[in-house]
C-alpha positions in Angstrom: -46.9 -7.5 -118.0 -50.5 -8.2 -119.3 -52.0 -11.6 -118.6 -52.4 -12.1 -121.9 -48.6 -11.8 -122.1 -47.8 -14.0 -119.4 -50.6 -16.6 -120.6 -48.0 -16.7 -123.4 -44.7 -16.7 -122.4 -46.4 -19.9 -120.1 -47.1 -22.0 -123.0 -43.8 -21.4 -124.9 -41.8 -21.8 -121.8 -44.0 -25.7 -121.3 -43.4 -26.3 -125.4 -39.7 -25.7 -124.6 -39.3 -27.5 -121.5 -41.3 -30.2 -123.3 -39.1 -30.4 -126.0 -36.1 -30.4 -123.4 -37.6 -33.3 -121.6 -37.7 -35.4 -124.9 -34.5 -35.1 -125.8 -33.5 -35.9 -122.3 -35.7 -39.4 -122.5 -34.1 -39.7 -126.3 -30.6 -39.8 -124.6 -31.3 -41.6 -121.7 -32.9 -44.5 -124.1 -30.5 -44.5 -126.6 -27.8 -42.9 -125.7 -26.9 -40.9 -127.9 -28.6 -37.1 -129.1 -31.7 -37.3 -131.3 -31.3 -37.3 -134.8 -32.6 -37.9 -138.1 -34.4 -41.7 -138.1 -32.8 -44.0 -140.1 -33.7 -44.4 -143.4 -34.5 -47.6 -145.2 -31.5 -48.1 -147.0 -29.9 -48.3 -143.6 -31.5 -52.2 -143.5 -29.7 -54.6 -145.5 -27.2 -54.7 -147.5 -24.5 -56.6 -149.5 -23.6 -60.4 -147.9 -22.2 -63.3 -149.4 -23.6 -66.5 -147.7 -23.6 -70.3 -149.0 -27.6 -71.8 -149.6 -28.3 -74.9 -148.4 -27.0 -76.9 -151.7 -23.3 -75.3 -151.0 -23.8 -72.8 -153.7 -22.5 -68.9 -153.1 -25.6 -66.7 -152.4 -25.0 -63.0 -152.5 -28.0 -59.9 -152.7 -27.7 -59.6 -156.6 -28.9 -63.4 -156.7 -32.7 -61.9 -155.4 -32.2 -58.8 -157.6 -35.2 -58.4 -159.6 -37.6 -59.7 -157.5 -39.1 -58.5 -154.1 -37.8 -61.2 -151.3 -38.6 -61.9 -148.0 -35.6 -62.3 -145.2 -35.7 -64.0 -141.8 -33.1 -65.5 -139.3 -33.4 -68.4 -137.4 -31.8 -71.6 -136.8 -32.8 -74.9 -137.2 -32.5 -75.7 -133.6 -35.2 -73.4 -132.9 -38.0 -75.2 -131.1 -40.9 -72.6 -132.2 -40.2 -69.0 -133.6 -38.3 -70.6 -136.9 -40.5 -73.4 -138.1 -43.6 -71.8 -137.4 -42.4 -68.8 -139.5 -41.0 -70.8 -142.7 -44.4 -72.6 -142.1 -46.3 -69.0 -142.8 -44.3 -67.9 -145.4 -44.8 -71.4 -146.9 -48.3 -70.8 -146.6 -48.1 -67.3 -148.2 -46.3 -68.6 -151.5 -48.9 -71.4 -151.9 -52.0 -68.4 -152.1 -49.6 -66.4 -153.9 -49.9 -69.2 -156.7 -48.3 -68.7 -160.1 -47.2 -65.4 -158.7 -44.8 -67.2 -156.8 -42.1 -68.0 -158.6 -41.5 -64.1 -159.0 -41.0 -63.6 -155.3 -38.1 -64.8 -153.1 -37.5 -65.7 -149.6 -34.1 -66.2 -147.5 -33.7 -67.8 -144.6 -30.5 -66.9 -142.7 -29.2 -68.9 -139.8 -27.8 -67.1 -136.9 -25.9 -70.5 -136.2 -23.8 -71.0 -138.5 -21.8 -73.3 -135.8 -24.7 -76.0 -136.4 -26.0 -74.7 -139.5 -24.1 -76.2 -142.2 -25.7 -76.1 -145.4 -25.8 -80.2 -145.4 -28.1 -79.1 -141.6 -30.4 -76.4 -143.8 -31.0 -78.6 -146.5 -32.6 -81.3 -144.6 -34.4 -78.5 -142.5 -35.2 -76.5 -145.8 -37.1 -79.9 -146.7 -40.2 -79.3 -144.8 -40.9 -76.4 -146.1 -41.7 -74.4 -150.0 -38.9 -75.7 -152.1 -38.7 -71.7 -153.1 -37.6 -70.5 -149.3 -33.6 -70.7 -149.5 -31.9 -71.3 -146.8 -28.1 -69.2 -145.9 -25.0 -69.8 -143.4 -21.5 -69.2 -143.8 -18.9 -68.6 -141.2 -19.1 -66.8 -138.3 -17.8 -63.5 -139.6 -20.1 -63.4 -143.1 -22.9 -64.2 -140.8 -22.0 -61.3 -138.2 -21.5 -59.0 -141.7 -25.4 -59.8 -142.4 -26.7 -59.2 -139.5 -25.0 -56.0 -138.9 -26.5 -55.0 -142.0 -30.3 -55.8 -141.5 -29.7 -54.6 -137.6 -30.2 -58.4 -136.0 -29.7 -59.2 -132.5 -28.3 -62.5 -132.0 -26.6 -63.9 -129.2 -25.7 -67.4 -127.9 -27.4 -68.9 -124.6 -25.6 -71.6 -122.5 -28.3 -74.5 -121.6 -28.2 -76.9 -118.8 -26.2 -80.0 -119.6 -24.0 -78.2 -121.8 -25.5 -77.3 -125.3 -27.4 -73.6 -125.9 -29.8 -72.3 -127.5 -29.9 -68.6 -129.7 -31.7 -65.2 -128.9 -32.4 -63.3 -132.2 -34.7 -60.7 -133.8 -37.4 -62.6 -135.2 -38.6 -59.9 -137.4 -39.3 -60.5 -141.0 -38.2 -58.3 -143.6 -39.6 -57.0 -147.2 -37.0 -56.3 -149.8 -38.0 -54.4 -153.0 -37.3 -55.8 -156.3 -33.9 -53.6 -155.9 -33.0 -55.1 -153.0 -33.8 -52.1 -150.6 -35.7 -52.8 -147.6 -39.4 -51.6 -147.4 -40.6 -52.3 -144.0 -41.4 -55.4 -141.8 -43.4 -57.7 -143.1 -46.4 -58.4 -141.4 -47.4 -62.9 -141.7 -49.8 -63.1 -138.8 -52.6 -62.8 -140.5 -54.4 -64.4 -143.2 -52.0 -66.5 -145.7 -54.5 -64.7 -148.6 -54.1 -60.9 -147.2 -50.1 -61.7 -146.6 -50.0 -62.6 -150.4 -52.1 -59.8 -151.6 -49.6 -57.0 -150.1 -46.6 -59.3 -151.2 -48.5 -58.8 -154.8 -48.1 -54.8 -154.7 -44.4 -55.4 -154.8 -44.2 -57.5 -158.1 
């Protein structure tokens, strides 16, 4: 066999074992055998939630205009506030613009959470960021469908607290889901991309 030969069959043979090896890591990670990444319609979905004034919320309510979506809950001592505060922020550069785009804040507590709770936490912030619960099983549909972790955490003395994705979402004007949306960073150049999806 000619070196030149050998020189070959050496690089395919570390392409293949290379692409062995990261499948192998794929599996071990996840679990399951690679395969095609999930597309964007596999985030979000159809829910039906109550806002914070007791009225029925579902996704063809925010039809028609691109919408921001976060969960929380109002017991939050950090995450939650500061986030409605940035979004707050964004909607006040966004200016007239505003009242074209939507944002929905769904609790991940619904056992706290009533909509009488959201209301008076909805207060502090833009009158146009609508806060969602529901029961426990509408509130597991939704975040199945935008992929949320959110799990309860026993505190000392007897109450708890919540682990959840604190991710915040971009839906298109149709309600598909375009990507994360990115708020730390300047109110102005948070508005400005929220502007491209008008």
């Amino acid at each position: 066999m000619s070196p030149r030969i050998a020189r070959l069959l050496l690089v395919l043979s570390a392409f293949v074992g290379g692409l062995v090896l990261f499948a192998a890591v794929i599996f071990v990670v996840t679990g399951r055998a690679p395969g095609p990444i999930a597309g964007a319609s596999a985030v979000g979905g159809p829910f039906k939630l109550v806002d914070q004034n007791s009225q029925p919320i579902t996704e063809q309510d925010l039809i028609g205009h691109p919408y921001l979506v976060f969960f929380g809950f109002t017991h939050c001592p950090d995450v939650c506030p500061t986030t409605l505060f940035e979004v707050s922020e964004i909607f006040r550069k966004l200016g007239p613009d505003a009242k074209n785009v939507r944002a929905l804040f769904i609790t991940v507590d619904p056992e706290r959470d009533t909509p009488a709770v959201l209301k008076d936490y909805m207060s502090s912030f833009d009158p146009r960021v609508i806060g969602a619960t529901g029961d426990s099983a509408a509130i597991m549909s939704v975040e199945k469908a935008f992929r949320v972790y959110a799990k309860k955490v026993p505190l000392d003395g007897g109450g708890y607290t919540m682990d959840h994705t604190a991710l915040v979402y971009l839906m298109n004007k149709d309600g598909r889901f375009v990507a994360p949306f990115n708020i730390k960073r300047r109110p102005e150049e948070a508005a400005a991309d929220l502007k491209r999806y008008l």
